[in-house]
Backbone as CSV, one residue per row, in Angstrom:
resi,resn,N_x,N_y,N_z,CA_x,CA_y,CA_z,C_x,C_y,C_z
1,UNK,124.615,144.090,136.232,125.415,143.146,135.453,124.794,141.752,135.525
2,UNK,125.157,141.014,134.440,124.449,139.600,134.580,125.631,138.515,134.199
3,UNK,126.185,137.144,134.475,126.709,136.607,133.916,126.121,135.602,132.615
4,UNK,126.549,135.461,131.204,126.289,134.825,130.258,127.582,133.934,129.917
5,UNK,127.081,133.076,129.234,128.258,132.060,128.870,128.968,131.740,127.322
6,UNK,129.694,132.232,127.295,129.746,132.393,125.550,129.732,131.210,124.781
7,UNK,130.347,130.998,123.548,130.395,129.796,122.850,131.679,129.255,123.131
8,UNK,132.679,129.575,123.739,134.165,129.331,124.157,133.850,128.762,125.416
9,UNK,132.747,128.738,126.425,132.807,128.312,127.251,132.815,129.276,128.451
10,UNK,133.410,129.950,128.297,133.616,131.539,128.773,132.326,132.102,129.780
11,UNK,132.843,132.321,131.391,131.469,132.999,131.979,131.969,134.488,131.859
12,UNK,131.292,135.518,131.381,131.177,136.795,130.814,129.793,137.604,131.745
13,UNK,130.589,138.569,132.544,129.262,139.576,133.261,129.989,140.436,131.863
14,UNK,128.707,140.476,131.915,127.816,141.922,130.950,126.869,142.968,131.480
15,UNK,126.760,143.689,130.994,125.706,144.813,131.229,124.594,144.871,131.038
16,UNK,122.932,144.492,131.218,122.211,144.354,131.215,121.667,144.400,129.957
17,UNK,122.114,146.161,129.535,121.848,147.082,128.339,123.046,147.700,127.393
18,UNK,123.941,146.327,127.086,125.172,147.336,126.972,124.723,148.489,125.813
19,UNK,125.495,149.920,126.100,125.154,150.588,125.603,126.821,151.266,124.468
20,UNK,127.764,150.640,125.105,128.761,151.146,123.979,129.596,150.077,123.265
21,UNK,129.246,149.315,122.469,129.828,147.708,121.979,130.718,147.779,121.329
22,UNK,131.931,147.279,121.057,132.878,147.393,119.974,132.751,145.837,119.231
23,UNK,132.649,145.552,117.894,132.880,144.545,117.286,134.332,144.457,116.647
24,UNK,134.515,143.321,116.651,136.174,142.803,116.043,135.700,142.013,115.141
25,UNK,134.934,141.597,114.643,134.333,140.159,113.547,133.676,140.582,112.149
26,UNK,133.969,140.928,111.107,133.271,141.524,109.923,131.426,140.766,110.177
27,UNK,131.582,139.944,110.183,130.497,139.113,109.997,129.417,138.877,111.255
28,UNK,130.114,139.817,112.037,129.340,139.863,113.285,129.192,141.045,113.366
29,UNK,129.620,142.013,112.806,129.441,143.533,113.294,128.268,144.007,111.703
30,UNK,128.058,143.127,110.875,126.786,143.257,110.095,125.506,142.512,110.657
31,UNK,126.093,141.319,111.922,125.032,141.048,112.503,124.515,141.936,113.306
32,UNK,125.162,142.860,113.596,124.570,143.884,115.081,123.744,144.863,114.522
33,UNK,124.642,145.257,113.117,123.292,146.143,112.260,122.069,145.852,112.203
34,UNK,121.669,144.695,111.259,120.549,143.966,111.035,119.944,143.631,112.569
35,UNK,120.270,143.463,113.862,119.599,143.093,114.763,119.351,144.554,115.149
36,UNK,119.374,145.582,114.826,118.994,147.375,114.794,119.469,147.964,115.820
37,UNK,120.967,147.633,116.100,121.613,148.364,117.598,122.351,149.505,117.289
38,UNK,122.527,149.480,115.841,122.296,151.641,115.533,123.696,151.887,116.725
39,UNK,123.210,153.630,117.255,124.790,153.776,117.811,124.930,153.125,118.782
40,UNK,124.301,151.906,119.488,124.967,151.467,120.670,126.194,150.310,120.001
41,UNK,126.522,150.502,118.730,128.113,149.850,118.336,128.764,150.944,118.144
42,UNK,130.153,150.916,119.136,130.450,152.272,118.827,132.383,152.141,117.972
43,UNK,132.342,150.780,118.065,133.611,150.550,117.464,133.423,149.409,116.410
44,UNK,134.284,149.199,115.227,134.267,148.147,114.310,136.029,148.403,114.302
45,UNK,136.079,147.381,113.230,137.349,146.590,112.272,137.401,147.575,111.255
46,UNK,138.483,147.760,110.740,139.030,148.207,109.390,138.775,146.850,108.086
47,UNK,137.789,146.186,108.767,137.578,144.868,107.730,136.439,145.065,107.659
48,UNK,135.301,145.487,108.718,133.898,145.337,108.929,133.148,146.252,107.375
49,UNK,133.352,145.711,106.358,132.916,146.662,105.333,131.519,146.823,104.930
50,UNK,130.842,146.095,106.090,129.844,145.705,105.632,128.621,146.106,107.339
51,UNK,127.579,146.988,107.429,127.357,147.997,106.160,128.229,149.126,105.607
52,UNK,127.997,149.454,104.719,129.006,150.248,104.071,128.782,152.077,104.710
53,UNK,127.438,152.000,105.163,127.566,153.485,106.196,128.267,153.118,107.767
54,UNK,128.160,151.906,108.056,129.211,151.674,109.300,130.345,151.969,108.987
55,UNK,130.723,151.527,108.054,132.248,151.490,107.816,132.722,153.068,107.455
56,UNK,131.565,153.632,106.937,132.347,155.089,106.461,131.790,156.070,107.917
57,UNK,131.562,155.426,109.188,131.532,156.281,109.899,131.704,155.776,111.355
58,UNK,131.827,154.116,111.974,131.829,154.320,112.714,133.609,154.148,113.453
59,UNK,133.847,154.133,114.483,135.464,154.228,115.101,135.746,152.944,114.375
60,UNK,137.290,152.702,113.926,138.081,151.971,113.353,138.878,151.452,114.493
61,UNK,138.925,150.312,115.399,140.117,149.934,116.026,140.978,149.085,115.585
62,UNK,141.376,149.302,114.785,142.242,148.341,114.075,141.791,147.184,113.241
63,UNK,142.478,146.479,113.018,142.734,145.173,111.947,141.753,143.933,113.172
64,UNK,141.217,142.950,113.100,140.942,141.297,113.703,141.965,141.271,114.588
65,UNK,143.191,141.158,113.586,144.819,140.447,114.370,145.694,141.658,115.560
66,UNK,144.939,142.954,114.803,146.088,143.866,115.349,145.180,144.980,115.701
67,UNK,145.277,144.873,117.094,143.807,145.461,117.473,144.458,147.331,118.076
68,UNK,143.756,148.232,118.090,144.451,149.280,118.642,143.714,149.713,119.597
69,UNK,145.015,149.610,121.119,144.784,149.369,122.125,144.198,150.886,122.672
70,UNK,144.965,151.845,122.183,144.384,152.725,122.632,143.278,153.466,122.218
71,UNK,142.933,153.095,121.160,141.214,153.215,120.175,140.357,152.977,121.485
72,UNK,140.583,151.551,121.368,139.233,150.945,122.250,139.205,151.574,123.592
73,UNK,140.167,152.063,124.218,140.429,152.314,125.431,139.391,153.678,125.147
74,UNK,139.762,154.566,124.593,138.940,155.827,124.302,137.263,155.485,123.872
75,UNK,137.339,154.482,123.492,135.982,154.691,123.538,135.072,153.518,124.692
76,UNK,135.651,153.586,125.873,134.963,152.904,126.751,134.234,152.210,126.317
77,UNK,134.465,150.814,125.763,132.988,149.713,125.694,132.670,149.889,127.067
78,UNK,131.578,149.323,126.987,131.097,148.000,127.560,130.669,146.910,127.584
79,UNK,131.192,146.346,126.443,131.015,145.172,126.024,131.970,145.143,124.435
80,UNK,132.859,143.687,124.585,133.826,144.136,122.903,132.901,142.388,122.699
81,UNK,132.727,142.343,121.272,132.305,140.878,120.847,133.800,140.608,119.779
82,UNK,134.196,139.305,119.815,134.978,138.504,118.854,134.708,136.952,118.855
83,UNK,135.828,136.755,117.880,135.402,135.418,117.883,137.095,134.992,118.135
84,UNK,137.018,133.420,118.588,138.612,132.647,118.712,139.077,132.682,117.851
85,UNK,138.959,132.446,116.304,139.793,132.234,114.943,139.634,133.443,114.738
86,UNK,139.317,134.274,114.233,139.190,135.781,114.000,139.984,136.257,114.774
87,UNK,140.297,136.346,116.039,140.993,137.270,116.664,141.819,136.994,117.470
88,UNK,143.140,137.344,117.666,144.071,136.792,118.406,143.969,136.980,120.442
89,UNK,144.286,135.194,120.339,144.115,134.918,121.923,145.018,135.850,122.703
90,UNK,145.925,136.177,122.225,146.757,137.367,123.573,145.734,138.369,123.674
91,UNK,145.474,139.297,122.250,144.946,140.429,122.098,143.862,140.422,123.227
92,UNK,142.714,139.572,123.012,141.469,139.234,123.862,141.662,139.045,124.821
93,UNK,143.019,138.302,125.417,142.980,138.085,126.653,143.505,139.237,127.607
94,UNK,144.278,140.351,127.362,144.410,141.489,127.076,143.416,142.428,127.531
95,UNK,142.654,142.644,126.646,141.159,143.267,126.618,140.266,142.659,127.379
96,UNK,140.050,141.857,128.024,139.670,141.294,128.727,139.757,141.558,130.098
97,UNK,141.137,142.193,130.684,141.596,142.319,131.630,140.533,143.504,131.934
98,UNK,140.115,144.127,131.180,139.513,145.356,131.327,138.117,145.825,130.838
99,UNK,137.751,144.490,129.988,136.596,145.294,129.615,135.654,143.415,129.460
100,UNK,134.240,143.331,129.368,133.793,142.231,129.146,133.890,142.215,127.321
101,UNK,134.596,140.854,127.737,134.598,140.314,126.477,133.792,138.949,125.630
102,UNK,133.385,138.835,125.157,132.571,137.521,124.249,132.700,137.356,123.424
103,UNK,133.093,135.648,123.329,133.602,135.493,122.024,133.234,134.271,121.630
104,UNK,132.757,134.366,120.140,131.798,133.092,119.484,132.572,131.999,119.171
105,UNK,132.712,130.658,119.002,133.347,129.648,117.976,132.391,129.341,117.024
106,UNK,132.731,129.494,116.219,131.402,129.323,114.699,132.385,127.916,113.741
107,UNK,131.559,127.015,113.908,132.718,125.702,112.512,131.606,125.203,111.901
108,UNK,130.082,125.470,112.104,129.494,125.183,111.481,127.859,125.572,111.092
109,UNK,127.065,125.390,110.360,125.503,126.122,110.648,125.172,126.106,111.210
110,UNK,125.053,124.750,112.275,124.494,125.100,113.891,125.156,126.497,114.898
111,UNK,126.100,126.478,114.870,127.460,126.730,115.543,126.661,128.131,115.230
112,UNK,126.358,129.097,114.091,126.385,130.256,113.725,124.729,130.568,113.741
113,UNK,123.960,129.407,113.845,122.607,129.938,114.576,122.621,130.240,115.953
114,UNK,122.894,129.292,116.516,123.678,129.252,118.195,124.217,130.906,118.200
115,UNK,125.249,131.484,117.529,125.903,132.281,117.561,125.017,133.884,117.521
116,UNK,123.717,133.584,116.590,122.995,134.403,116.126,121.621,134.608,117.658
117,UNK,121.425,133.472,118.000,120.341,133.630,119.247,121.271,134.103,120.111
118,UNK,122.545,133.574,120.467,123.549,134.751,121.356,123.361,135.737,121.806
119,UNK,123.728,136.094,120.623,124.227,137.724,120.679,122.290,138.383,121.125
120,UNK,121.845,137.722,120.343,120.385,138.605,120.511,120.245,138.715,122.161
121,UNK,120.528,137.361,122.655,120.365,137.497,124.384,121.371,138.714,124.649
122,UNK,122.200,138.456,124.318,123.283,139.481,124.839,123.520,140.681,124.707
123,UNK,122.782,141.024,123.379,122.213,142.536,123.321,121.046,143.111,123.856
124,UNK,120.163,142.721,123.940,118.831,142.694,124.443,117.977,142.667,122.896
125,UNK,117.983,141.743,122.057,117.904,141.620,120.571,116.837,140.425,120.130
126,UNK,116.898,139.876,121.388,116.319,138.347,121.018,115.245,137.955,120.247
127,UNK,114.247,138.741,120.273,113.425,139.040,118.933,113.771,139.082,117.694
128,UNK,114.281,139.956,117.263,114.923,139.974,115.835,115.996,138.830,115.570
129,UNK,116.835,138.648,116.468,118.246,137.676,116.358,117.044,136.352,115.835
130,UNK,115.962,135.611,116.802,115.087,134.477,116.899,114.526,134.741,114.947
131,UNK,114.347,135.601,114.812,113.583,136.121,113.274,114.688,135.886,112.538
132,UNK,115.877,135.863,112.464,117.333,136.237,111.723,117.099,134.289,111.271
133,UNK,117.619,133.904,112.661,118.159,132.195,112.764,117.378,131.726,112.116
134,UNK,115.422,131.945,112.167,114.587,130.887,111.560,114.818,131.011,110.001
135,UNK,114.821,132.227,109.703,115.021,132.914,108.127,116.036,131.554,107.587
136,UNK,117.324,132.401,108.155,118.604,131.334,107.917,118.268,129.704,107.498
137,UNK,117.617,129.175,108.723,117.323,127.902,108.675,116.667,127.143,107.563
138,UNK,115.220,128.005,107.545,114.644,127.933,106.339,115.308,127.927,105.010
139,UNK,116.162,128.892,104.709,116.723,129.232,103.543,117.525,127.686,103.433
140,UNK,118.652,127.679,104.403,118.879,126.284,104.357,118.042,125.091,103.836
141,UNK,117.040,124.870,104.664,116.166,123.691,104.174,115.708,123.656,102.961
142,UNK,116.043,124.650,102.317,115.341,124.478,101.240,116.384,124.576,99.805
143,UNK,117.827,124.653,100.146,118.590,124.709,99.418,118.792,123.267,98.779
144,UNK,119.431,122.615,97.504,119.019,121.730,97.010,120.848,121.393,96.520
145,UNK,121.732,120.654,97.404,122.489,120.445,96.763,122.851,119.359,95.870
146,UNK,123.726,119.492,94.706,124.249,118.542,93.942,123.593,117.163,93.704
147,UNK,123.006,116.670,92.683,122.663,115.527,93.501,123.702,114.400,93.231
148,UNK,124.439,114.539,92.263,125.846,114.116,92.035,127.081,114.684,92.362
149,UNK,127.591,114.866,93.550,128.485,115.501,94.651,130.408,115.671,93.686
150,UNK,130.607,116.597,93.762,131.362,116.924,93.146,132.821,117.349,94.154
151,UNK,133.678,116.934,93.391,135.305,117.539,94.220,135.833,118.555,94.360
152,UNK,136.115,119.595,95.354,136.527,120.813,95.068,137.475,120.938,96.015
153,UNK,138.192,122.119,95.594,139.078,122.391,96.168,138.852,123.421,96.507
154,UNK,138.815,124.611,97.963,139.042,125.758,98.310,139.896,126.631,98.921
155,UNK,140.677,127.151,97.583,141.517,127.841,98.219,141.096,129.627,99.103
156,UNK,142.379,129.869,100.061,141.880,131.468,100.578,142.970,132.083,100.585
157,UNK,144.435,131.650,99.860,145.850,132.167,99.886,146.833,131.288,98.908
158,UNK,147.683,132.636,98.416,148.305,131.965,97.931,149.931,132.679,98.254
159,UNK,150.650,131.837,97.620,152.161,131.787,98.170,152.506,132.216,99.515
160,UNK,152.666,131.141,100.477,151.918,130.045,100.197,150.786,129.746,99.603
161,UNK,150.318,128.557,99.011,149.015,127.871,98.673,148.148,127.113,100.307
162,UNK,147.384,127.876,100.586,146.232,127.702,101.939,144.911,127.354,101.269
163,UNK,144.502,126.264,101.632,142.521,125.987,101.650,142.083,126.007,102.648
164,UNK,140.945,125.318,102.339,139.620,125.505,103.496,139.566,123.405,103.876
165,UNK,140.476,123.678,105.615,140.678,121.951,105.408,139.175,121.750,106.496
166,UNK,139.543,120.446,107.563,138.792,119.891,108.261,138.202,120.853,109.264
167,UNK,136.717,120.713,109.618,136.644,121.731,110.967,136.166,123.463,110.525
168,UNK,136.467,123.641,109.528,135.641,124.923,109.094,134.478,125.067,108.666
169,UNK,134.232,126.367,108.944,132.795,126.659,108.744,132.669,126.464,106.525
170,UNK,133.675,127.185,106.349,133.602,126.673,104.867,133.659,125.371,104.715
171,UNK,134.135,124.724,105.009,133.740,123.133,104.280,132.219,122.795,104.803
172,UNK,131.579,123.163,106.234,130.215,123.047,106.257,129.464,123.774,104.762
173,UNK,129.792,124.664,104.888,128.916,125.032,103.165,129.320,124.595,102.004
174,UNK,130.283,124.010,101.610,130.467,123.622,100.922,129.981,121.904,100.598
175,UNK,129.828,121.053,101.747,129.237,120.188,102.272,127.754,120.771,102.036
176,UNK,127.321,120.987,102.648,125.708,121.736,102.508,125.314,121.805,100.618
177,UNK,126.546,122.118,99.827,126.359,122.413,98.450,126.045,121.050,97.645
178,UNK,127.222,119.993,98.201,127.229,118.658,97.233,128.394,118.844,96.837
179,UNK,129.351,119.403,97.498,130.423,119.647,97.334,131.632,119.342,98.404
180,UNK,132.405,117.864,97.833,133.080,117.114,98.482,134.809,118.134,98.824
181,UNK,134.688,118.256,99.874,136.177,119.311,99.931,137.321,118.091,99.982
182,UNK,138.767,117.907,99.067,139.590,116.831,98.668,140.442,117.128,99.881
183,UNK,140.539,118.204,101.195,141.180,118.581,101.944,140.944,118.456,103.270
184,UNK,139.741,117.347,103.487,138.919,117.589,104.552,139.200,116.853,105.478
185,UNK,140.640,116.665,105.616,141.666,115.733,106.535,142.272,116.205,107.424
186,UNK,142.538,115.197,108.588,143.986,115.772,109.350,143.196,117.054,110.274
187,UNK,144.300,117.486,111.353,143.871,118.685,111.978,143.907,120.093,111.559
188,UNK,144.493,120.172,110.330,144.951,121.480,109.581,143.639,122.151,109.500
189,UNK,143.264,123.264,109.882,142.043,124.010,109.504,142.285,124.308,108.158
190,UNK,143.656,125.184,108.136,143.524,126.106,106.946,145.105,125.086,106.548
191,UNK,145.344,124.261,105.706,146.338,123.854,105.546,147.422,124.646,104.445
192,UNK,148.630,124.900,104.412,149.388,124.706,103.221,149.638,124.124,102.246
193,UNK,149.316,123.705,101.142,149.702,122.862,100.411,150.662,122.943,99.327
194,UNK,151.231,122.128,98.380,152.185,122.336,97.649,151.401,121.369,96.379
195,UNK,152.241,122.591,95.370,151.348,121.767,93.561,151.399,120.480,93.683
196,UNK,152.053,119.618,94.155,152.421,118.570,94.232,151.063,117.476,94.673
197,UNK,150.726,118.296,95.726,149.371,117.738,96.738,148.189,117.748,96.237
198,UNK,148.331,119.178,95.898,146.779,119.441,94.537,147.067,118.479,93.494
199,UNK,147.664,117.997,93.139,147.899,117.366,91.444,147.086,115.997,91.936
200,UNK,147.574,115.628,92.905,147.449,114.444,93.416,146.199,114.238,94.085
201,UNK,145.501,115.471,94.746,143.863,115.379,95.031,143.108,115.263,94.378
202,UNK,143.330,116.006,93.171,143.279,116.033,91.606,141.216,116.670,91.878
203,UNK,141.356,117.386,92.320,139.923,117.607,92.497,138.815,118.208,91.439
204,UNK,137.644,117.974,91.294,136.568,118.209,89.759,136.685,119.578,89.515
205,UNK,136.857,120.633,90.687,136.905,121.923,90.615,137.335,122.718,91.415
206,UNK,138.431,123.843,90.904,138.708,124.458,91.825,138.611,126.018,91.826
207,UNK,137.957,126.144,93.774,137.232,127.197,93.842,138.481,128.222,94.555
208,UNK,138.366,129.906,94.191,139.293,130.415,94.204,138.369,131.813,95.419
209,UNK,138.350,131.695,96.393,137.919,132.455,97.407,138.129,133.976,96.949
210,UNK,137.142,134.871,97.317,137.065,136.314,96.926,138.138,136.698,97.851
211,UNK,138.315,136.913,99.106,138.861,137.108,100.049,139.305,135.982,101.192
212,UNK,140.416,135.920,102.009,140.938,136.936,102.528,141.863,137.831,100.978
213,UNK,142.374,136.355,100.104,143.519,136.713,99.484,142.551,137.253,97.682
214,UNK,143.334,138.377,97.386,142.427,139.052,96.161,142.527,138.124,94.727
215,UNK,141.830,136.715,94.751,142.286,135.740,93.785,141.848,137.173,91.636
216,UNK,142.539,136.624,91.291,142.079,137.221,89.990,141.999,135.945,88.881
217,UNK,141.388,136.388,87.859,141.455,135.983,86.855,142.967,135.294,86.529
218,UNK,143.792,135.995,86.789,144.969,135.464,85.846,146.103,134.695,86.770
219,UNK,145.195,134.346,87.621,145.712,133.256,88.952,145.180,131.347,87.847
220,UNK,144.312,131.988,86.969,143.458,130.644,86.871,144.952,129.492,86.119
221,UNK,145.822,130.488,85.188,146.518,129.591,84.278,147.474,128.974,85.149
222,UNK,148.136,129.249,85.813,148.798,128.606,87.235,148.134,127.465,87.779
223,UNK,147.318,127.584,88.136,146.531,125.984,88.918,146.379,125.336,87.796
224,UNK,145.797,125.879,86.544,145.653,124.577,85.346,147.332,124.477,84.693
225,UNK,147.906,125.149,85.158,149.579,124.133,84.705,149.573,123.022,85.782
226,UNK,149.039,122.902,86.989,148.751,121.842,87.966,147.994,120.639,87.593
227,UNK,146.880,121.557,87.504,145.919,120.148,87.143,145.324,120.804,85.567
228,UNK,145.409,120.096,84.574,145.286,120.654,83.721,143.657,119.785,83.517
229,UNK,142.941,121.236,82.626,141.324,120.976,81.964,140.663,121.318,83.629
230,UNK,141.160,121.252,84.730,140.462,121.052,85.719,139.554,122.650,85.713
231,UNK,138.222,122.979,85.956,137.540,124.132,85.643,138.134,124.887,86.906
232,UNK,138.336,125.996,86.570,138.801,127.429,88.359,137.696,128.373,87.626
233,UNK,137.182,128.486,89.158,136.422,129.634,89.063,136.475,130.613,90.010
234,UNK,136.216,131.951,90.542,136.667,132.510,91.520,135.012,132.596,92.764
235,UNK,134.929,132.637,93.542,133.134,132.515,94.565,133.771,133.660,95.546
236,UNK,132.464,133.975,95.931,132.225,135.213,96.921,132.470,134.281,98.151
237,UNK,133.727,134.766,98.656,134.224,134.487,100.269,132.807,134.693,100.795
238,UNK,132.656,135.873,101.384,131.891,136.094,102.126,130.383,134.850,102.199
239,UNK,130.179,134.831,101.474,128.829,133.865,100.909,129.084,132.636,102.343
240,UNK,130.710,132.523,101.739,130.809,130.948,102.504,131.434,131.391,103.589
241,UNK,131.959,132.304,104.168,132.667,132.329,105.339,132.113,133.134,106.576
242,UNK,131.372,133.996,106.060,130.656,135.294,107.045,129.242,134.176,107.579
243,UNK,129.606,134.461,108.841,128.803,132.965,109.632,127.381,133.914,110.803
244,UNK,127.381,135.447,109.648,126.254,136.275,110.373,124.858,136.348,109.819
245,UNK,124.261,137.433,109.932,123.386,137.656,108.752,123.373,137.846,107.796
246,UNK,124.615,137.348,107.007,124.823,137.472,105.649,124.342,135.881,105.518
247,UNK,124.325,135.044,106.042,124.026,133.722,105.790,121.983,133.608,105.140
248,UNK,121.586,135.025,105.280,120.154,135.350,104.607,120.400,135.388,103.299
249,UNK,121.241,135.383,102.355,121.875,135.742,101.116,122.620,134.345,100.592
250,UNK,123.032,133.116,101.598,124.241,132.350,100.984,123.297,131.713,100.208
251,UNK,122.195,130.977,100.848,121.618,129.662,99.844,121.541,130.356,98.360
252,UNK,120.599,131.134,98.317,120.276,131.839,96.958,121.870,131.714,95.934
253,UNK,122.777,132.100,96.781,123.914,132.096,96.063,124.442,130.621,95.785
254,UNK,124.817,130.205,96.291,124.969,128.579,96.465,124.393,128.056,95.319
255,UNK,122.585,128.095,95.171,121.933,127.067,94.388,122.512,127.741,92.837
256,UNK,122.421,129.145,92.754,123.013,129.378,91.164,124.489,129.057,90.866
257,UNK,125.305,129.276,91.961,126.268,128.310,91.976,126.372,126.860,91.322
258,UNK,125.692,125.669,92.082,125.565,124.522,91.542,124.603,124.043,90.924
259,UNK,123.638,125.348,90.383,122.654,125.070,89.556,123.183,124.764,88.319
C-alpha cells in the first residue's frame, strides 16, 4: 500500500496496482478507458455512458447520488474514484469506511489537468495520463476565443430554472470561449433563478445545456417570452462539463461554436 493525496486534500493508502476500481464520475470513468485500464475497472455509474462498450457491459452501481451499497460491496474494489460535487459526501464517507476512496475537485482547466496526472499516478498510468494533459493543453492553447466577448447565459435545469454560476468548471469554458457568463456572482455554484432575473441579466445568448436536464427545441419559445429576439441555442453538456478525456474533443467544439 502507498499513501497519495487527493485533490480534496485527502491522505488515501492505495494499492500499489489497484487491480479492481469502481468509478462514480461519467467523465472520469472515460478517463480510465483512454488511460487503457481495460478490466481492472470493474464497476461504473448508470450515467458513465461513455464508452458505450463499458456501459453495455461493465457492473452498474448505481446513480453519482444514489450509490448501491451492496453492488460495490460484491465486487470488492480496491480502490472507488469520485469526485466532491458529483457524489454525495455521506455516500463517500460511507464507502470509505471500507474501501480506499479518491476523490477529485475539478472548477477549472488546471484543476482537471491536475486531475488527469492524478489518476495516472494512481493507477500506475502516468505515461499515457502525462500524453492525455499535454494533448488537452495544447488543444487549449490554441483555441481562439471571441474576440468581441459575448453574454451568455447557461442553463442545466429547468423548473426550477438552474445555471452554470461562480466557481464552475463550466463557466471556466465558457470564459476560455469569449464568453461572459451574466451569473458569475455570489456563492451559488449552480443558482436558481426566476424569469424575472434573466430578463434583467438580459444576456446576448442563451445557452441551453444537453444534459443534466433534456433541454429541447420547444423549450426555446419560453425563454424568448423572457427575453425576447434574444438567440437560444441548445450545446453539448458534455463538451463543457466532462472535466476528463473528453476535454481532447472540447476546443474543436468550442471554436465552431464561436466561429
Amino acid at each position: 500500500m502507498r499513501t497519495l493525496t487527493d485533490q480534496m486534500g485527502r491522505k488515501v493508502q492505495v494499492p500499489e496496482h489497484a487491480q479492481r476500481i469502481i468509478s462514480l464520475v461519467p467523465s472520469q470513468t472515460e478517463l480510465l478507458y483512454d488511460l487503457g485500464l481495460g478490466e481492472r475497472v470493474v464497476g461504473i455509474t448508470k450515467f458513465c455512458v461513455h464508452p458505450e462498450t463499458w456501459f453495455n457491459t461493465k457492473h452498474r452501481v448505481g446513480g453519482t447520488k444514489k450509490i448501491d451499497f451492496n453492488k460495490v460491496r460484491a465486487l470488492k474494489p480496491d480502490l472507488i474514484i469520485g469526485n466532491k460535487e458529483e457524489n454525495d459526501r455521506k455516500e463517500i464517507e460511507a464507502l470509505a469506511k471500507d474501501f480506499p476512496v479518491w476523490l477529485s475537485d475539478v472548477r477549472d482547466l488546471d484543476g482537471a489537468l491536475d486531475m488527469i496526472a492524478r489518476v495516472g499516478e494512481l493507477t500506475g498510468a502516468e505515461r499515457e495520463a502525462i500524453d492525455i494533459a499535454a494533448r488537452i493543453a495544447q488543444s487549449f492553447a490554441d483555441l481562439r476565443p471571441l474576440e468581441e466577448p459575448r453574454t451568455v447565459a447557461y442553463f442545466i435545469w429547468r423548473e426550477p430554472y438552474m445555471v452554470a454560476g461562480h466557481g464552475t468548471f463550466i463557466n471556466d469554458m465558457l470564459a476560455r470561449c469569449g464568453l461572459v457568463n451574466v451569473f458569475d456572482e455570489g456563492d451559488a455554484r449552480y443558482p436558481e433563478i426566476t424569469a424575472q432575473e434573466l430578463a434583467e441579466a438580459d444576456p446576448d445568448t442563451i445557452l441551453l445545456s444537453s444534459e443534466p436536464y433534456p433541454f429541447q427545441q420547444k423549450h426555446f419559445a419560453e425563454l424568448n417570452m423572457i427575453c425576447p429576439g434574444t438567440p437560444v441555442r441548445i450545446v453539448d453538456g458534455e463538451m463543457f462539463s466532462w472535466y476528463g478525456s473528453r476535454l481532447l474533443r472540447s476546443p474543436a467544439y468550442f471554436n465552431g461554436l464561436v466561429g
